[in-house]
C-alpha positions, -999 to +999 in steps of 0.1 A: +212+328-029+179+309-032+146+330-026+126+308-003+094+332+004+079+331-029+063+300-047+072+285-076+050+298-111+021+280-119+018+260-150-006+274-174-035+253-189-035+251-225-060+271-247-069+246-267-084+224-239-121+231-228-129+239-194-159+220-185-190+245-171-197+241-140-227+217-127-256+233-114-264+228-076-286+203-066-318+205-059-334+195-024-354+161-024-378+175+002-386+205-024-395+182-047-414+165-033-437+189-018-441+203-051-453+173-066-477+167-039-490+202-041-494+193-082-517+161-075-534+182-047-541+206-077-553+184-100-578+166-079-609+188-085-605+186-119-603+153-119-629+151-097-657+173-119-645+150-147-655+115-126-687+126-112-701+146-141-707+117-165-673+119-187-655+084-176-637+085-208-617+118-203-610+109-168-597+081-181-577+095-208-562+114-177-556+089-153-535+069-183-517+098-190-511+110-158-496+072-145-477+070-179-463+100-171-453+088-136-437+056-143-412+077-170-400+104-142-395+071-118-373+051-146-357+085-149-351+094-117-338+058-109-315+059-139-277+072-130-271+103-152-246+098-179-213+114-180-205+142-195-180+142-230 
């Protein structure tokens, strides 16, 4: 007399092993991207007073800073992520 209809028991996980957390969704590329134009968009009156009122070394200062910052989020962005431990 076998009993076909149910399944077999699962196997229960150990509690001494972690369960890793789940990974956040992604995030859309076209999101981004808008949102880092709209940043620059916002910046460039600022910018702007700064370059036409007779400051060049702030604006400068800014413009070093702003293409520093530029080049790390590219290296980062081009970089795989690492796996997790």
């Amino acid at each position: 007399m076998s009993d076909t209809g149910t399944p077999p028991p699962a196997p229960e996980q150990p509690a001494d092993v972690p369960v890793a957390p789940p990974l956040p969704p992604r995030r859309d590329g076209c999101l981004t991207a808008f949102m880092v134009t709209a940043g620059v968009v916002l910046l460039f009156p600022g910018l702007c007073f700064l370059a036409f009122a007779g400051q060049g070394a702030p604006f400068v200062l800014i413009g070093l800073v702003l293409v520093g910052f530029a080049i790390f989020l590219f290296i980062r962005v081009a970089t795989p992520p690492k796996p997790r431990q």
